[in-house]
C-alpha positions as CSV (number, residue, x, y, z in Angstrom):
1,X,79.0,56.9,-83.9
2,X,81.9,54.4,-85.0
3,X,85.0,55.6,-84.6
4,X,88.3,55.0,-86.2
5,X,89.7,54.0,-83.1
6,X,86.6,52.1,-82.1
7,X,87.5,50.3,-85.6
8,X,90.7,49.6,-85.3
9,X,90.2,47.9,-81.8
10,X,87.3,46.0,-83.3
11,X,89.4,44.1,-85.9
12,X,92.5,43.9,-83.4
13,X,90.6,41.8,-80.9
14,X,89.6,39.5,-83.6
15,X,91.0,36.5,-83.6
16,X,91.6,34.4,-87.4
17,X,89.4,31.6,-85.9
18,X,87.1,33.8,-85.6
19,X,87.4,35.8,-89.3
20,X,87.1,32.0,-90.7
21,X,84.0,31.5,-89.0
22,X,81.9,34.9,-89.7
23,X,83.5,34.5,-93.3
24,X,82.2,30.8,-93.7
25,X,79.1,31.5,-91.7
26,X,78.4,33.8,-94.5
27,X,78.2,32.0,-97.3
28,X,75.4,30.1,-95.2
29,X,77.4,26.6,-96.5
30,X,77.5,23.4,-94.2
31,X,80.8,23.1,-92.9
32,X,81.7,19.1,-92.2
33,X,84.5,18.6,-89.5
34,X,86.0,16.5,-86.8
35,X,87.7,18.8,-84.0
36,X,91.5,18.7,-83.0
37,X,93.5,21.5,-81.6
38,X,94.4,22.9,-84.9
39,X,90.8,23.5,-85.5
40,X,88.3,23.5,-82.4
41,X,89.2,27.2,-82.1
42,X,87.4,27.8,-85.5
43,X,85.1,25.1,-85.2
44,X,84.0,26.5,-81.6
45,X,83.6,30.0,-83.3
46,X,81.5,28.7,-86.3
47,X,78.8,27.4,-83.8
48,X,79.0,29.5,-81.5
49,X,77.9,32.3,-84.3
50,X,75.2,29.6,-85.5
51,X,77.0,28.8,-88.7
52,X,75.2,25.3,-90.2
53,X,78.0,21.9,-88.9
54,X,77.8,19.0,-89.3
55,X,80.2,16.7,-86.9
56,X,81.9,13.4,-88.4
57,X,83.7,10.3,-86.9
58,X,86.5,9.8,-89.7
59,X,88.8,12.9,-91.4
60,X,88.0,11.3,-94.4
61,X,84.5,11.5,-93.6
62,X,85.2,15.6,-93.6
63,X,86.3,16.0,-97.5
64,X,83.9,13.3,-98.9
65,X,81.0,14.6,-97.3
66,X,81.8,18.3,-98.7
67,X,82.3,17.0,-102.0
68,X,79.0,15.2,-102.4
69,X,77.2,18.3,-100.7
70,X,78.7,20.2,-104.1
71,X,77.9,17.4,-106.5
72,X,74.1,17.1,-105.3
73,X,73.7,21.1,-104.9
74,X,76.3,22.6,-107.1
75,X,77.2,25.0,-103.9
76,X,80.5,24.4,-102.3
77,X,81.0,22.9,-99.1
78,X,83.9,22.9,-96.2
79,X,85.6,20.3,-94.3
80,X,87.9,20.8,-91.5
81,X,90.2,18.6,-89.5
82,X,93.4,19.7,-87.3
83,X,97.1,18.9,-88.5
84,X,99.5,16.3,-88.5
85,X,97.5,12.5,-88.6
86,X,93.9,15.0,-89.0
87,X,95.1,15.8,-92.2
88,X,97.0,12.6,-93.3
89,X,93.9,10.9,-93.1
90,X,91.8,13.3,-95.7
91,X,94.5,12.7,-98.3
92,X,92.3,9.3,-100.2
93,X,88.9,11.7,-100.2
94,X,90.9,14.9,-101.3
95,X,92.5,12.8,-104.2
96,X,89.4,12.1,-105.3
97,X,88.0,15.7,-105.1
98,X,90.9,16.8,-106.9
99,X,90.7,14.5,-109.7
100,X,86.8,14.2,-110.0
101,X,87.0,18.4,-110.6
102,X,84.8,18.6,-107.1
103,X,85.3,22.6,-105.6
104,X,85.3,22.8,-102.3
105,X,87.3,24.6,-99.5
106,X,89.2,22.7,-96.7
107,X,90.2,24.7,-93.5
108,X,93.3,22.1,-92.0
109,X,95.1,22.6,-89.1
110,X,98.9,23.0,-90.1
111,X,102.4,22.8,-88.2
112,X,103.6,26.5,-86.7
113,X,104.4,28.7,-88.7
114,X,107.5,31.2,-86.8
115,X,109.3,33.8,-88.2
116,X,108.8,33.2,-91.6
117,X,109.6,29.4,-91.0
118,X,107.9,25.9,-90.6
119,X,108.7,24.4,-86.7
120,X,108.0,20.9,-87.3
121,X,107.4,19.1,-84.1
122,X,107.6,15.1,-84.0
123,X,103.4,15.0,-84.8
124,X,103.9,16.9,-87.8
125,X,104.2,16.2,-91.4
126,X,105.4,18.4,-94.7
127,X,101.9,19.7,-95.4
128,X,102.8,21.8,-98.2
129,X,104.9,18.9,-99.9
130,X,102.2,16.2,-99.7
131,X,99.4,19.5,-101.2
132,X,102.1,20.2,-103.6
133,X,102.0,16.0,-104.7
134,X,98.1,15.9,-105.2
135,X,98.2,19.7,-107.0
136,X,95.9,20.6,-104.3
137,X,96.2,24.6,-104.1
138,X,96.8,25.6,-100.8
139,X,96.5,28.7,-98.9
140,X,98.6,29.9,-95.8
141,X,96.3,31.6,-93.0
142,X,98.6,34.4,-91.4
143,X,97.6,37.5,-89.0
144,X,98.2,39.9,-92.1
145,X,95.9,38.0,-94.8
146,X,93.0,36.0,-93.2
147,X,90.0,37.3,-95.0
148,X,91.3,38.1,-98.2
149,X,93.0,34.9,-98.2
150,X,89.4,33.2,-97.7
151,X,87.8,35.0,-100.3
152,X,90.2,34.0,-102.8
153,X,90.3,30.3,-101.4
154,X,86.5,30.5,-102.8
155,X,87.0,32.0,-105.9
156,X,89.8,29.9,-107.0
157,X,87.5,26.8,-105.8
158,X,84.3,28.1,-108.0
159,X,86.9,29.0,-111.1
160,X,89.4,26.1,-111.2
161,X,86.9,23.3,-109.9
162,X,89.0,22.3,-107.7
163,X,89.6,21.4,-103.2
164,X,91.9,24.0,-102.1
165,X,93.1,24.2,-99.0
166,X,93.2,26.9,-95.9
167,X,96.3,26.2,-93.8
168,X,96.3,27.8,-90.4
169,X,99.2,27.0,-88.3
170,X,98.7,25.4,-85.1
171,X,100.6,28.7,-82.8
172,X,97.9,30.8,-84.6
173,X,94.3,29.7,-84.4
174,X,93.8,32.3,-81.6
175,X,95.8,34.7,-83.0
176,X,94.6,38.2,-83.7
177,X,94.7,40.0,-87.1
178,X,96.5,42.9,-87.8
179,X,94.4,45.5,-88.7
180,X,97.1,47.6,-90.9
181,X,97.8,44.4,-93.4
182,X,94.5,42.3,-93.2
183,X,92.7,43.8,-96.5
184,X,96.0,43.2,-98.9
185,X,96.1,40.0,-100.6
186,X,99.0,38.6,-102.3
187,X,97.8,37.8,-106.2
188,X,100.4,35.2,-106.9
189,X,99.8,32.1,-104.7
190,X,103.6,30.6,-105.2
191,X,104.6,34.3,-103.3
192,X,103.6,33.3,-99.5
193,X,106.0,30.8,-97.3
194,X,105.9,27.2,-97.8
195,X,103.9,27.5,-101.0
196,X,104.4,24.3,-103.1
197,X,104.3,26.5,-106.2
198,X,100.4,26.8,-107.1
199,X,100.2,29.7,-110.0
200,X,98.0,32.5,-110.1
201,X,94.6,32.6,-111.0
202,X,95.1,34.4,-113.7
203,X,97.7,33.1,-115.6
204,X,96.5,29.7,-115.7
205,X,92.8,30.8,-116.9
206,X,95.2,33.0,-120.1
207,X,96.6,29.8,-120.4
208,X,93.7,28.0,-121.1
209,X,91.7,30.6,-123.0
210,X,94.3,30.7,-125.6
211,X,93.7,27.2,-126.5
212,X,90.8,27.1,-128.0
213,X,90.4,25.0,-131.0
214,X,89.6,26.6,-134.7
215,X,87.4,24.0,-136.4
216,X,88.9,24.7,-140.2
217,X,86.2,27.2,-140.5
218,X,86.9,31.2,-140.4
219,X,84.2,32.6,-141.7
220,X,82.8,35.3,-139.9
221,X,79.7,35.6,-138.3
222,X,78.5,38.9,-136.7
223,X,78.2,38.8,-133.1
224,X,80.3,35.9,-131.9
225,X,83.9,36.2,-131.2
226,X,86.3,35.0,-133.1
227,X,87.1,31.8,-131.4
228,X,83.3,30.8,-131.2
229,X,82.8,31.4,-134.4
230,X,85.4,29.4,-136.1
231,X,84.3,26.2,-133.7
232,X,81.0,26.9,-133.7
233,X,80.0,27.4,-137.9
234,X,82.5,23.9,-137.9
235,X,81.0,21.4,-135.7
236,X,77.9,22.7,-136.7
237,X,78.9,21.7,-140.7
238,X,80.1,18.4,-138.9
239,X,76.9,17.6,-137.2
240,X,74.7,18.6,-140.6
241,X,76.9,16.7,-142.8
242,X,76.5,13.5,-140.3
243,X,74.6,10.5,-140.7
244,X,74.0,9.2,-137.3
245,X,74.8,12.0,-134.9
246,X,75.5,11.1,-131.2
247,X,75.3,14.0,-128.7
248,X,77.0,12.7,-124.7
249,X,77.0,15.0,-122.2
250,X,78.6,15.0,-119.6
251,X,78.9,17.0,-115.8
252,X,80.0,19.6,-117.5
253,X,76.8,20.1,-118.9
254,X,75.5,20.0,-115.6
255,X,77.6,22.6,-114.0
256,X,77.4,24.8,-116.8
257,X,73.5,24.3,-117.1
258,X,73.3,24.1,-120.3
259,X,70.9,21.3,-120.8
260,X,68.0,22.5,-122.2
261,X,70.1,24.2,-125.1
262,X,72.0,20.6,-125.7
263,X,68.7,19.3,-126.2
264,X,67.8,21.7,-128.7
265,X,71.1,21.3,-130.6
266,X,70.5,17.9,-130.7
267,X,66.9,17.8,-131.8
268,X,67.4,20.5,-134.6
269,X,70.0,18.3,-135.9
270,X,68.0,14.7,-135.6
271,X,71.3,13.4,-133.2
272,X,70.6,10.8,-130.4
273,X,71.8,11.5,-126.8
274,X,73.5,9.7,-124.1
275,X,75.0,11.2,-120.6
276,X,78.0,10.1,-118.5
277,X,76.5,8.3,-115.2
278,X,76.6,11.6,-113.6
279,X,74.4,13.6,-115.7
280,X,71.7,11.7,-116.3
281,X,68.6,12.8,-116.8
282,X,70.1,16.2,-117.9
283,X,68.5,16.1,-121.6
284,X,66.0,14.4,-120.5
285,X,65.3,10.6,-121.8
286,X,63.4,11.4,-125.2
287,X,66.2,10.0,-127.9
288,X,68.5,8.7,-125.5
289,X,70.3,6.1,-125.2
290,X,71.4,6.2,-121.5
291,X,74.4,6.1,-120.1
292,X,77.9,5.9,-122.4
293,X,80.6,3.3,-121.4
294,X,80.6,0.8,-119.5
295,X,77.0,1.8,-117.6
296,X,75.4,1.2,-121.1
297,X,72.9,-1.3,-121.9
298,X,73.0,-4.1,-124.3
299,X,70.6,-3.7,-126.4
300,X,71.8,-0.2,-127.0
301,X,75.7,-1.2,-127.8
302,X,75.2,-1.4,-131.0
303,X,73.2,1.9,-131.8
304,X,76.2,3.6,-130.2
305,X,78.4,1.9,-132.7
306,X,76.9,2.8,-135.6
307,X,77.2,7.0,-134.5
308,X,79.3,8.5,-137.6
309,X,80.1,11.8,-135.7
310,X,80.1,12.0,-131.7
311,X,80.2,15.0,-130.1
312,X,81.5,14.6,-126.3
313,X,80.3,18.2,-124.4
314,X,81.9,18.4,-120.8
315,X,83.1,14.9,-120.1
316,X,86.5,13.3,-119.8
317,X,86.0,9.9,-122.1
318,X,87.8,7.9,-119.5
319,X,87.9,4.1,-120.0
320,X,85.0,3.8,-118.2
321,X,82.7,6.3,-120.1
322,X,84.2,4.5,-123.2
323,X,83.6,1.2,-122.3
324,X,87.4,0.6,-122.3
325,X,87.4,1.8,-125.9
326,X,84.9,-0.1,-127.5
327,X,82.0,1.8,-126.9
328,X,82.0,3.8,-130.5
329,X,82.6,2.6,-134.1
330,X,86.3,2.3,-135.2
331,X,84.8,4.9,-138.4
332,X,83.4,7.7,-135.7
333,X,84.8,10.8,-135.6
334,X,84.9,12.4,-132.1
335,X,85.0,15.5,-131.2
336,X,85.6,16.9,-127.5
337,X,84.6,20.3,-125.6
338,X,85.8,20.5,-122.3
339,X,87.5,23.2,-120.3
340,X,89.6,21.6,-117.7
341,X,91.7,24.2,-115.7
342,X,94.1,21.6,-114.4
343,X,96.9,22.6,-116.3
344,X,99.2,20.4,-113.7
345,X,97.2,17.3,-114.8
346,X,95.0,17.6,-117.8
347,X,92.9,14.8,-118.3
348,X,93.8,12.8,-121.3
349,X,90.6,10.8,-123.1
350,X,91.2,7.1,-122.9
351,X,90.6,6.6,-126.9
352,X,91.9,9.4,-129.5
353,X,89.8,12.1,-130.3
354,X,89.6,14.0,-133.9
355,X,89.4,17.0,-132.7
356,X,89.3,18.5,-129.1
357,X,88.1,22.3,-128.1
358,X,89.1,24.0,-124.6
359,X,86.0,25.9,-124.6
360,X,83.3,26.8,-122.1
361,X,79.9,25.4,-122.2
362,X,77.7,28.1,-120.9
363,X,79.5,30.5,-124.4
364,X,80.2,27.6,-126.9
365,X,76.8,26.0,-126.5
366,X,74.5,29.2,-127.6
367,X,76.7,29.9,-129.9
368,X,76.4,26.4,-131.6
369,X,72.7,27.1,-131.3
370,X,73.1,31.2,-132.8
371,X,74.9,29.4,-136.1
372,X,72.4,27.2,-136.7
373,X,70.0,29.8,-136.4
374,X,72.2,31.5,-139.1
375,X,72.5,28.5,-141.3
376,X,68.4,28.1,-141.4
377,X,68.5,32.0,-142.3
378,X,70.7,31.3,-145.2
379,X,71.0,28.7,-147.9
380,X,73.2,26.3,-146.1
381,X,70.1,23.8,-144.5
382,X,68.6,22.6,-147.8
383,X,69.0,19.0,-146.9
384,X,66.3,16.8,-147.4
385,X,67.7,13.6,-145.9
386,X,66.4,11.1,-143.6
387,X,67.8,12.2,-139.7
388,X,68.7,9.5,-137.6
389,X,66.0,9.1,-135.3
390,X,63.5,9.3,-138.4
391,X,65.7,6.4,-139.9
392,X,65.6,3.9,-137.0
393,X,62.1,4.8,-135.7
394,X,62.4,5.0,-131.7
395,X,65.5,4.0,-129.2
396,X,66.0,0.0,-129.3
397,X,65.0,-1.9,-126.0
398,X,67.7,-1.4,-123.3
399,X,67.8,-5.5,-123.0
400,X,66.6,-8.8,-123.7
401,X,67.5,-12.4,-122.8
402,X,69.1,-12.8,-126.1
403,X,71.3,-10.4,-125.9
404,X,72.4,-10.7,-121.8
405,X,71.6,-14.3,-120.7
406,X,70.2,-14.5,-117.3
407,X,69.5,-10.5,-117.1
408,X,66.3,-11.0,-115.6
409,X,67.0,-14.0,-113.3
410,X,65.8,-13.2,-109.6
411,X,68.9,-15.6,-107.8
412,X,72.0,-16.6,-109.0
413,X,72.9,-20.2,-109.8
414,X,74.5,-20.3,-106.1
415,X,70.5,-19.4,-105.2
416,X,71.8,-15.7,-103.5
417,X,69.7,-12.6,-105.1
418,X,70.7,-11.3,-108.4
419,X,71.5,-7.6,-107.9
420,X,69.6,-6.7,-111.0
421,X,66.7,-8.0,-109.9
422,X,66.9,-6.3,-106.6
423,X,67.8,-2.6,-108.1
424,X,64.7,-3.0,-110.1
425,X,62.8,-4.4,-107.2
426,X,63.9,-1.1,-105.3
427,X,63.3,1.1,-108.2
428,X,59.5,1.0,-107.6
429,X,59.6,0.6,-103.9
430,X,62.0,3.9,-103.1
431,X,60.4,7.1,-103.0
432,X,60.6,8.9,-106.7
433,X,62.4,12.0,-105.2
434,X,65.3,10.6,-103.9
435,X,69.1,11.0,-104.1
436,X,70.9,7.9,-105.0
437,X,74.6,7.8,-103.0
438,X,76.7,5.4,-104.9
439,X,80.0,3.9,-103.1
440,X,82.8,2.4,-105.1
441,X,82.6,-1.7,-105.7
442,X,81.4,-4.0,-108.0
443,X,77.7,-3.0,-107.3
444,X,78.1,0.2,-109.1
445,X,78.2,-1.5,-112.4
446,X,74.0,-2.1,-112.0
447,X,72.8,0.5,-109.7
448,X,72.9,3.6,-113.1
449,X,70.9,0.9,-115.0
450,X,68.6,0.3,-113.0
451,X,68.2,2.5,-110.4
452,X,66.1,5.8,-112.1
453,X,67.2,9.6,-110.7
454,X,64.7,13.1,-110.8
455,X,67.3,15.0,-112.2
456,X,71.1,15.2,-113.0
457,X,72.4,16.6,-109.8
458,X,70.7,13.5,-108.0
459,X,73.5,10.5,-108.9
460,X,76.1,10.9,-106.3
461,X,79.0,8.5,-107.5
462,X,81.9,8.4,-105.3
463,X,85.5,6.7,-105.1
464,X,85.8,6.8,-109.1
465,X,88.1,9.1,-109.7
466,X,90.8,7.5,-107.6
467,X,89.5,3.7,-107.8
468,X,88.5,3.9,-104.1
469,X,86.0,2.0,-101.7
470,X,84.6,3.4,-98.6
471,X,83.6,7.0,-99.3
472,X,80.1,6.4,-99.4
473,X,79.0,6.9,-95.7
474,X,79.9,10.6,-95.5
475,X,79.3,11.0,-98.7
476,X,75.6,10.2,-98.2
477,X,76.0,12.5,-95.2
478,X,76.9,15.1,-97.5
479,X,74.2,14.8,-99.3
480,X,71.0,13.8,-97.3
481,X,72.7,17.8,-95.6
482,X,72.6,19.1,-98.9
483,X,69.3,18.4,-100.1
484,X,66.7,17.1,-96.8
485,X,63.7,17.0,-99.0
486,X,65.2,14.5,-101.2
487,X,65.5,10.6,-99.9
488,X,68.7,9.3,-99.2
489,X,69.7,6.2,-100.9
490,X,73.2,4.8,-99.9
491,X,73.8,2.3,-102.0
492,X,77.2,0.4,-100.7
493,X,78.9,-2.7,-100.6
494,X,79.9,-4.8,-97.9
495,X,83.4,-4.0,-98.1
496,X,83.3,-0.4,-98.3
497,X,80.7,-0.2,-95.3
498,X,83.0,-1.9,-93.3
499,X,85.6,0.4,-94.6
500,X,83.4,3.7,-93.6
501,X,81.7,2.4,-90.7
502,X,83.1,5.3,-88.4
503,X,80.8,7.8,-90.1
504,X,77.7,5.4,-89.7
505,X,76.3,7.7,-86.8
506,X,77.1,11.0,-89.0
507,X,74.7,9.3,-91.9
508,X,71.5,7.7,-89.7
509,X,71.6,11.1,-87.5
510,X,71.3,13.6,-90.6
511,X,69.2,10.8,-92.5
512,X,67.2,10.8,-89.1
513,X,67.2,14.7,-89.1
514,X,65.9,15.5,-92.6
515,X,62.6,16.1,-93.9
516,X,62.6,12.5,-96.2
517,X,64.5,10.5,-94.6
518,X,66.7,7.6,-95.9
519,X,68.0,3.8,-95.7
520,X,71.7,2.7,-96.2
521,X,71.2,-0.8,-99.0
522,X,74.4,-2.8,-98.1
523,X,75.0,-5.2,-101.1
524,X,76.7,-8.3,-99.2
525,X,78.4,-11.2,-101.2
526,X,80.7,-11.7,-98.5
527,X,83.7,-10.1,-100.9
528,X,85.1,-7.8,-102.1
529,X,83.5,-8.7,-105.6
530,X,85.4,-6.6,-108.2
531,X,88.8,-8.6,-107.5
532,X,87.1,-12.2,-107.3
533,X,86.0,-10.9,-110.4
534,X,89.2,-9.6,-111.8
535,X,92.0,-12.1,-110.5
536,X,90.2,-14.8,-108.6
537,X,89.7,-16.5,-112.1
538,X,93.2,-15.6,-113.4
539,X,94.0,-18.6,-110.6
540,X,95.0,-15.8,-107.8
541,X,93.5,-17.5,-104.2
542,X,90.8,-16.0,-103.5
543,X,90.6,-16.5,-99.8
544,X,91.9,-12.7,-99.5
545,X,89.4,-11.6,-100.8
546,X,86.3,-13.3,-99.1
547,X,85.0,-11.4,-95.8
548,X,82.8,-12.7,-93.0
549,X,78.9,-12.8,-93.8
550,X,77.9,-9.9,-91.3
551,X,74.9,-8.9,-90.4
552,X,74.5,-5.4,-91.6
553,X,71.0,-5.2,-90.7
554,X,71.5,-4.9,-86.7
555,X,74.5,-2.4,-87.0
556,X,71.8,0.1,-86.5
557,X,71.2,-0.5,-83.4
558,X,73.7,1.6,-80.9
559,X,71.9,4.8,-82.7
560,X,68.3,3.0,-82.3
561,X,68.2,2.4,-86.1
562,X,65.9,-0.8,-87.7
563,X,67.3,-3.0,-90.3
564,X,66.2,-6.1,-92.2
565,X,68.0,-8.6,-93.7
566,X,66.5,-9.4,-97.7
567,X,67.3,-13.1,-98.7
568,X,64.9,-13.8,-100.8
569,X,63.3,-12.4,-104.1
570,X,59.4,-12.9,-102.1
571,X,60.3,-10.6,-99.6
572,X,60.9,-7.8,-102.5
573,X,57.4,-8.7,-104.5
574,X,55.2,-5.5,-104.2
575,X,53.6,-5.5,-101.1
576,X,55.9,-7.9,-99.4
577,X,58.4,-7.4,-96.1
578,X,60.5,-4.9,-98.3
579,X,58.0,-2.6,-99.1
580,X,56.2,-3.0,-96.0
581,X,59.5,-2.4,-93.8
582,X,60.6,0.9,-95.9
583,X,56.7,1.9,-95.3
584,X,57.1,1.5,-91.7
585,X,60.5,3.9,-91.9
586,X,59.1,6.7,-94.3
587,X,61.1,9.9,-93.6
588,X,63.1,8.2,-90.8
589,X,66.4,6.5,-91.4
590,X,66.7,2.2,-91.9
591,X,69.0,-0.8,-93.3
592,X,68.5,-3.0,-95.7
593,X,71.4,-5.7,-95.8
594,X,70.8,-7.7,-99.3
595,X,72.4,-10.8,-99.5
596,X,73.4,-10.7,-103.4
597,X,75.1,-13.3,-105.5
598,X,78.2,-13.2,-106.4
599,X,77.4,-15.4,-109.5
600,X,76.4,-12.3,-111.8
601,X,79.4,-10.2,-113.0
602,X,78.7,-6.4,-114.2
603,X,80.1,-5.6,-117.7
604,X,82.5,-2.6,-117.0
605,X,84.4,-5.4,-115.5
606,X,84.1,-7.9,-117.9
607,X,84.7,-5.7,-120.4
């Protein structure tokens, strides 16, 4: 029998390390962390209990692996570092978490907290005024709130997409909780000390379901709300009335998983489809064009320019995804549903949009689907015109010679391998069921071309958000955790490997670990190839900008990893040393250090 007093001593000898631990344990997520003395009390706790960790080499390392664990499962993940440089040294991969909409929670050690006050020693930093500068909601761990405070840290992760932060002073990791005040959470966040001001939960989700968009059309229809209704009977009118309906989806599509009803919107109404690069394969490839922006093939540029109506569900139309502008017709209308709960920084699209709803997916969606259920049931579908897809016959050829000279050219000019040719080269050679890990560079322009995916949640594409290099290590970490059945394939350049190479053991040891194993593909032109690109030939010296020819393919070897070194387009012919070499490796970890060309130049920068 449990008594109160039995109770009462139980929680008072608990200790908030602990309480993170059990708490995070029980969510059965992989927590990714590098131990300090703000948080190898917690750490200690979490394996001690057998909660899944994963250690890394880099702070960095911590964030970006727990975001691509979220984008390639959709469940969130946890980092942890200690305080002071710990933290400081996250700030580049929580930037990008914030701004890429990637939930996640990060326990971070933080400077004592005394009487109500901050005691900053000289190792410390302002960690609430650097949070309060990326609109990073942050959470102060204290005796009197710990699990409550944990709970909501989740919740307001899952519900605002968003990193938030668990701050546990440094004089309190082993601190016990106090039993009388532990279950009482404070509902406004900008309430406890040191807060840089985050609002409450619920005032910013009123905020953003008032904003909802009425499409000119009020007529009711039974069943739906008010709001749905109203946008729902008028972009289905729009879509109807359309010539040459275009359909891009976007991550929010993935997220809300709602693909399978997009696909039926779009083939009731006769509209072609295209994704963003990270939901692909999420209406599957039947009428679609690919990726939108500046991903998109040539030969498909100009059946995206001739969409008279373009409906953009759950992405942000940044430059890239809009090709810098020029991706759609100058006579397209656009219309854009997204429900971004950043109130702090809303993303703005790169071009103007006609209309734009603040709607969820997972409600607008089948209610777009329930009106045109009602407008077949009535007398409003008595078109008999031509759709789009009946008009042009089938989806034009992604490319030709015609249209992109020297697209299918196996070396550059300079004799180097042309990167095209080597993505397609690998797309036969790499196991179907794989996970492609994209790092930042000017790589990534060819590698969502060419490079095909099993499903939406399988393109990891880091660094974009925040324009960064060298998140691609732990992000791959992240992800051959996340999903072990899946191959891992890193795809980085030469640059950013350098950049990450702390977290190399992290990636070959869970690559090593998993059930399918993996291979890190370094694309080496001795640059960084996005500014010779970009300035070298506005007459900028390029010597900056040029980096020793290493050799990739032996860095391998402290962790008793094999690599080869690919020079030439015969060692990538099926059945030659490529093939034979990723045989050799199946479900273990490898290298591949691909001498590219530097001659080629990808069109998101060109354009």
């Amino acid at each position: 029998m449990t008594t109160a007093s039995t109770t009462s001593s139980s929680v008072s000898s608990m200790t908030i390390s602990r309480c993170l631990a059990e708490a995070i344990a029980d969510r059965h997520t992989t927590t990714f962390g590098l131990v300090g003395n703000g948080n190898i009390h917690m750490i200690s706790e979490l394996v001690r209990i057998g909660g899944d960790y994963v250690g890394m080499r880099h702070e960095a390392g911590t964030v970006a692996a727990a975001d691509a664990y979220y984008r390639a499962t959709g469940t969130i993940a946890v980092a942890s570092t200690t305080y002071g440089p710990g933290f400081t040294n996250t700030i580049t991969s929580l930037s990008e978490a914030k701004e890429a909409r990637i939930p996640l929670v990060y326990v971070a050690g933080m400077e004592p907290f005394v009487d109500g006050r901050f005691r900053r020693r000289p190792i410390d930093i302002d960690t609430p005024a650097i949070l309060s500068a990326l609109d990073v909601p942050v959470y102060l761990v204290q005796p009197s709130n710990t699990r409550g405070t944990i709970d909501a840290a989740f919740r307001q992760a899952e519900q605002m997409r968003t990193p938030v932060v668990l701050a546990v002073p440094h004089n309190l990791v082993d601190a016990t909780l106090d039993s009388t005040e532990n279950a009482h959470l404070r509902a406004d966040l900008g309430s406890w000390y040191g807060s840089p001001g985050a609002p409450s939960m619920d005032s910013v989700r009123d905020e953003f379901t008032t904003q909802i968009i009425d499409l000119e059309d009020s007529d009711p229809i039974e069943g739906l709300s008010d709001a749905h209704r109203s946008i729902a009977r008028g972009l289905i009118k729009r879509l109807l009335g359309a010539q040459r309906p275009l359909i891009v989806s976007g991550r929010g599509v993935v997220e809300s998983e709602t693909g399978d009803s997009v696909k039926k919107l779009g083939d009731e109404v006769g509209a072609l489809f295209a994704t963003t690069a990270m939901a692909r394969r999420v209406v599957g490839d039947e009428w679609n064009l690919g990726i939108c922006g500046g991903f998109a093939h040539h030969g498909r540029l100009s059946t995206f320019r001739q969409a008279d109506v373009v409906l953009v569900l759950g992405a942000g139309l940044n430059a890239l995804q809009t090709r810098k502008g020029s991706i759609f017709g100058e006579g397209a209308h656009i219309i854009r549903v997204d429900w971004d709960p950043s109130v702090y920084n809303a993303r703005k699209p790169f071009i103007p949009v006609h209309r734009h709803v603040d709607a969820r997916l997972e409600e607008l969606v089948p209610a777009l689907l329930s009106v045109l259920d009602e407008f077949r049931d009535g007398t409003e579908l008595t078109s008999n015109k031509k759709t789009w897809r009946e008009t042009i016959g089938q989806i034009p050829e992604r490319e030709s010679e015609e249209l992109d000279p020297g697209c299918f050219a196996e070396t550059g000019v300079d004799g180097k391998l042309d990167p095209r040719y080597v993505l397609r080269r690998l797309n036969e050679m790499l196991p179907e069921e794989r996970s492609v890990v994209t790092d930042g560079g000017h790589f990534l322009g060819w590698v969502g071309k060419y490079l095909d995916v099993p499903d939406p949640r399988s393109t990891i594409l880091v660094g974009g958000a925040v324009m960064s290099i060298g998140l691609g290590l732990p992000s791959g970490t992240g992800v051959a955790a996340a999903r072990p059945e899946r191959y891992t394939a890193l795809l980085s350049g030469d640059g950013g490997t350098q950049m990450a190479a702390a977290d190399l053991g992290p990636f070959l040891n869970q690559v090593r670990n998993s059930k399918a194993g993996g291979a890190l593909i370094v694309f080496n032109d001795a640059a960084y190839g996005a500014e010779i690109h970009q300035y070298a030939i506005k007459g900028l010296d390029e010597r900056p900008m040029l980096l020793e020819d290493m050799d990739f393919a032996s860095m391998g070897a402290p962790f008793g990893v094999q690599g080869l070194s690919v020079t030439s387009p015969e060692q990538l012919k099926p059945g030659g040393e490529v093939e034979q070499f990723l045989a050799q490796h199946a479900g273990d970890a490898c290298i591949l250090d691909v001498k590219i060309s530097r001659v080629p130049v990808a069109d998101f920068l060109k354009e």
